[in-house]
Residue frames as qw, qx, qy, qz and C-alpha x, y, z in Angstrom:
[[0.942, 0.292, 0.157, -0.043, -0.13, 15.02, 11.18],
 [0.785, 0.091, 0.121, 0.601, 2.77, 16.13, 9.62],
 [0.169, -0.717, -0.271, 0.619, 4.63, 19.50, 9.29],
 [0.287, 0.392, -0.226, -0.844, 3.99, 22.68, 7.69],
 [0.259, 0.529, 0.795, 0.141, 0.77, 20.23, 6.03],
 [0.391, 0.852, 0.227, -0.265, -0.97, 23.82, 5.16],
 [0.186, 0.733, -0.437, -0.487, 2.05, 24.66, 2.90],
 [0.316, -0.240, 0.872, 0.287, 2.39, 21.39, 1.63],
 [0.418, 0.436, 0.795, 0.063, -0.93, 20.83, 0.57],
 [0.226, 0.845, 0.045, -0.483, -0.82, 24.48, -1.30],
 [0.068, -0.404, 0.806, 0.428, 2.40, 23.03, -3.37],
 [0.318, 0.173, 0.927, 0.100, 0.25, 20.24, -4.23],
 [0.292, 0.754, 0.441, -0.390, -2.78, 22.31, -5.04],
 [0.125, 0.868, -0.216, -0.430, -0.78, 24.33, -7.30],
 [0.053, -0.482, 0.720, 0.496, 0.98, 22.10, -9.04],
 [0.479, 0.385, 0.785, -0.077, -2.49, 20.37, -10.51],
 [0.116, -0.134, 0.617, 0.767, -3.00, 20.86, -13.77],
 [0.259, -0.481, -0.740, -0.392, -6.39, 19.32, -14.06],
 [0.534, -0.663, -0.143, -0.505, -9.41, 20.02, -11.74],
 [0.051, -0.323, 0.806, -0.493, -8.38, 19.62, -8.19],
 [0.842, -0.259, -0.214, -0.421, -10.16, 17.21, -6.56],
 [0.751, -0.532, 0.345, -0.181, -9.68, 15.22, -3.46],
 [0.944, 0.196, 0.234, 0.125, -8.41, 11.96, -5.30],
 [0.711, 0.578, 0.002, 0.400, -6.23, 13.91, -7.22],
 [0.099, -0.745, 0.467, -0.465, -4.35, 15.76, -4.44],
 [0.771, -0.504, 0.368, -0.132, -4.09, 12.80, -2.57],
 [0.895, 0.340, 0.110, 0.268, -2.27, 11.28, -5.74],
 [0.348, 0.757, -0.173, 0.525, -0.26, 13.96, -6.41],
 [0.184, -0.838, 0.407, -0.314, 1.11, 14.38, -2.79],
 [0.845, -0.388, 0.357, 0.091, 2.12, 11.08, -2.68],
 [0.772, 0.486, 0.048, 0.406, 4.34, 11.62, -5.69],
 [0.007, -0.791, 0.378, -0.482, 5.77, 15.02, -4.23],
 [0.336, -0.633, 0.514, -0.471, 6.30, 13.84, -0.73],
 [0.773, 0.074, -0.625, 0.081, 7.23, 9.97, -0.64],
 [0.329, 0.112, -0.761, 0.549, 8.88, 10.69, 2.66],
 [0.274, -0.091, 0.489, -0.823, 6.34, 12.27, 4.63],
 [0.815, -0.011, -0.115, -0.568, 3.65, 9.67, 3.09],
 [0.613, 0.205, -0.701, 0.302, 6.58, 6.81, 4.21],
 [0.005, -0.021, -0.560, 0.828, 7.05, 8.73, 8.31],
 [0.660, -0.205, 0.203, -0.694, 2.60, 8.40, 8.27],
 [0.743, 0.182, -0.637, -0.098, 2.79, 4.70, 7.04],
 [0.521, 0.224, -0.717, 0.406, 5.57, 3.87, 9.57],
 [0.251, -0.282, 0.447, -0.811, 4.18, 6.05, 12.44],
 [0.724, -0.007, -0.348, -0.596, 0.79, 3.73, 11.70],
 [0.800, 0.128, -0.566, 0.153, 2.47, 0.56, 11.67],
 [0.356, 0.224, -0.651, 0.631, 4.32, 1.24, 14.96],
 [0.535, -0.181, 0.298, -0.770, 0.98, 2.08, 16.86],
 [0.775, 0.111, -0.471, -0.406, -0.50, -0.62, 15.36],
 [0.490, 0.564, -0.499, 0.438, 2.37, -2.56, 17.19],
 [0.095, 0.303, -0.595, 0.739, 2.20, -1.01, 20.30],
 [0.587, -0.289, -0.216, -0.725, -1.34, -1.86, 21.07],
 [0.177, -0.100, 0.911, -0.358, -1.90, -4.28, 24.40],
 [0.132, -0.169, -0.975, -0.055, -4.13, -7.19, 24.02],
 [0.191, -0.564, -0.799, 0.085, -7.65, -5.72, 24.52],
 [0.037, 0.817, 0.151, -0.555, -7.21, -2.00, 24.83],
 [0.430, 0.323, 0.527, 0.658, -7.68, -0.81, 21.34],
 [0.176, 0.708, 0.276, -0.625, -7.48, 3.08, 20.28],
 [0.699, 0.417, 0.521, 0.255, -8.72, 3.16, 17.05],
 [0.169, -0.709, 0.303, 0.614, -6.71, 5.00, 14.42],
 [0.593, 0.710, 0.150, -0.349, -7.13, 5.78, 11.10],
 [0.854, 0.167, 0.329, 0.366, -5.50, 4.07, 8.31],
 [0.341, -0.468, 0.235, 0.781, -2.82, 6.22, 6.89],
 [0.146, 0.307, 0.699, 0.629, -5.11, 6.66, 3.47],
 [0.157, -0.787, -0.592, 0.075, -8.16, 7.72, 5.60],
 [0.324, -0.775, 0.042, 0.542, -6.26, 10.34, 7.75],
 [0.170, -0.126, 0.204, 0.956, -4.29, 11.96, 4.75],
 [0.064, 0.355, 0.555, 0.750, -7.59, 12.23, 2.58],
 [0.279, -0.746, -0.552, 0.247, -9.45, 13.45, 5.76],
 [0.414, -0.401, 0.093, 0.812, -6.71, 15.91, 5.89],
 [0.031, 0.065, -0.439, -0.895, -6.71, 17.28, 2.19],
 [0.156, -0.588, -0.770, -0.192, -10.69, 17.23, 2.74],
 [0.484, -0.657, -0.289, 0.500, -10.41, 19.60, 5.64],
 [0.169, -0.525, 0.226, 0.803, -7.78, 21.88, 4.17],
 [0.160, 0.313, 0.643, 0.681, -10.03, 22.10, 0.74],
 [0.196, -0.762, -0.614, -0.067, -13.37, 22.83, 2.54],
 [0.411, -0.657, -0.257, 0.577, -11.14, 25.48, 4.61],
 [0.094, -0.461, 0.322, 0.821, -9.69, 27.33, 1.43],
 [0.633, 0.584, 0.227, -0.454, -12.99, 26.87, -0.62],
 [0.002, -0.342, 0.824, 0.452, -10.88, 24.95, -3.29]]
């Protein structure tokens, strides 16, 4: 998705104050990391784009895929 994503989403983790919780790491890392939640956006959009007339591979909306993500990497580090 994007790089070093396990260290990023530890920064995030760590810098919650409240309970962690999905919602709220997905908030918080779009405040920390504007660019790297800009470079999925754009990456989106340009598939989106690139698609020919009848062959569609579907791809997750750039909301889905991060909060899949910071789903994934909670469940993995029992957060």
């Amino acid at each position: 998705m994007f790089l070093n994503q396990e260290e990023k989403f530890q920064i995030v983790f760590d810098k919650l104050k409240e309970k962690q919780t999905e919602q709220g790491m997905f908030n918080a890392f779009l405040e920390i990391y504007p660019v790297e939640w800009k470079q999925l956006k754009v990456t989106f959009s340009k598939f989106n784009r690139s698609k020919q007339f009848g062959k569609t591979i579907p791809l997750p909306k750039p909301e889905q895929s991060l909060r899949k993500e910071i789903r994934v990497w909670m469940k993995k580090n029992n957060q």
